[in-house]
C-alpha positions, 0 to 999 in steps of 0.5 A, a space after each residue: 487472468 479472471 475475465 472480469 477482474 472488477 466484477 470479481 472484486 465487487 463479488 468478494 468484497 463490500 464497501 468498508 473503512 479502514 479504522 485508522 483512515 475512515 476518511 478512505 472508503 475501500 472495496 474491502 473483504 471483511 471475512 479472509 476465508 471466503 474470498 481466500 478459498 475463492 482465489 484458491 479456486 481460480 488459482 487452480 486456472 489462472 495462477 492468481 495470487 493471493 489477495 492482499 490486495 482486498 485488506 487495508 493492513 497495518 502499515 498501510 494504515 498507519 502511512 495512509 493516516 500520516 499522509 493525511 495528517 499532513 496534506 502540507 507534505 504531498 500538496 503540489 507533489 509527485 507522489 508514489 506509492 510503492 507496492 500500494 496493495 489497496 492503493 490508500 496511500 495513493 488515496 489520502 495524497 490525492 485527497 489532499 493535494 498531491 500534483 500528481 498520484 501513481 501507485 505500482 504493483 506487480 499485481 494485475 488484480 491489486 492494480 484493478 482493485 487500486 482504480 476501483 478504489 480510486 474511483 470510489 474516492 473520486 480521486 485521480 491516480 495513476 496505476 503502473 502495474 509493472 517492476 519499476 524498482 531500479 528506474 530513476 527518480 522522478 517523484 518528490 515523496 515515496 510512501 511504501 507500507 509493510 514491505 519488509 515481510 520476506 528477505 528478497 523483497 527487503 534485499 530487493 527494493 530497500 537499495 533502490 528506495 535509499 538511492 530514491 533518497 539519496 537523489 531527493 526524494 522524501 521516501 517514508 516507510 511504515 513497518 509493523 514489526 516486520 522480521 526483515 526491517 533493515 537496521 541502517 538508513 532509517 530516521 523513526 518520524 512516528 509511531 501509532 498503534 493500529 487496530 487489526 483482525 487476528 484473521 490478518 495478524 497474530 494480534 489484534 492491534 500493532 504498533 506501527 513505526 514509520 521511518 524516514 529512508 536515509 540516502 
């Protein structure tokens, strides 16, 4: 691990605002390259993964914006925001009310990036850094955004989140057009365009869906 994995993020990243949810203020790198050749760089000593961890991507966005349209959804809820990369999901439950806020990654340097982001926001969230897929329910509202993007992940997680469903938890996925979207057990809810950077994506804005899981 990077010994100071909070100073190495201040070091590669500033201060920005995703532009679909400026309310969020994000540690946030706004050129990929540098710090994707600096992670290359510690790669070679520490196994690092890659930083996905310093961009707000489309699907997150676009859920980050739905949570905070609709604060009525997460008041007083147990929240979870699964696979949080930057954490701006769990970020908008805690601004509008969430009970209780926990966001997971396996990653140990998107889990350090989620409590600076966190404490930049003043808000409290609970950070597991840990594979929690199979636990049992104990949340009311699941968000996860943009996890569809390889066959594993999808096979892996989407029949837990659908049993997460099944036992009555309201789960909400975001997806931007991701090859491995499952085509069953999914309600479109809404959809909205996002800005994004060719640097990130093939394009410069997406048309994000967030659906519904069906248990």
């Amino acid at each position: 691990m990077i010994d100071d994995p909070a100073g190495f993020i201040k070091a590669n990243t500033e201060i920005a605002q995703p532009p679909a949810c400026p309310e969020i203020s994000m540690w946030t790198a706004t050129e990929v390259t540098p710090l994707w050749e600096a992670t290359e760089a510690a790669l070679l000593r520490v196994n690092l993964p890659p930083p996905y961890w310093a961009f707000c991507w489309a699907g997150g966005q676009a859920l980050t914006r739905y949570v905070l349209d609709n604060p009525g959804m997460v008041r007083g809820k147990r929240v979870l925001d699964f696979a949080a990369g930057c954490g701006a999901s769990a970020i908008a439950a805690a601004k509008n009310g969430a009970a209780h806020v926990q966001a997971v990654e396996i990653d140990a340097m998107a889990a350090t990036a989620i409590g600076l982001n966190a404490e930049l926001n003043d808000v409290d969230v609970e950070i597991l850094c840990q594979d929690i897929v199979g636990q049992p329910c104990r949340w009311d509202v699941v968000v996860a955004g943009d996890v569809c993007y390889e066959r594993p992940m999808t096979e892996y997680i989407y029949p837990w989140l659908k049993k997460l469903a099944a036992d009555g938890a309201l789960v909400l996925m975001a997806d931007p057009g991701r090859a491995y979207l499952p085509k069953h057990g999914l309600l479109e809810v809404t959809k909205m365009s996002v800005a994004t950077s060719l640097e990130l994506e093939d394009r410069t804005s997406r048309d994000v869906v967030i659906y519904k899981i069906v248990g």
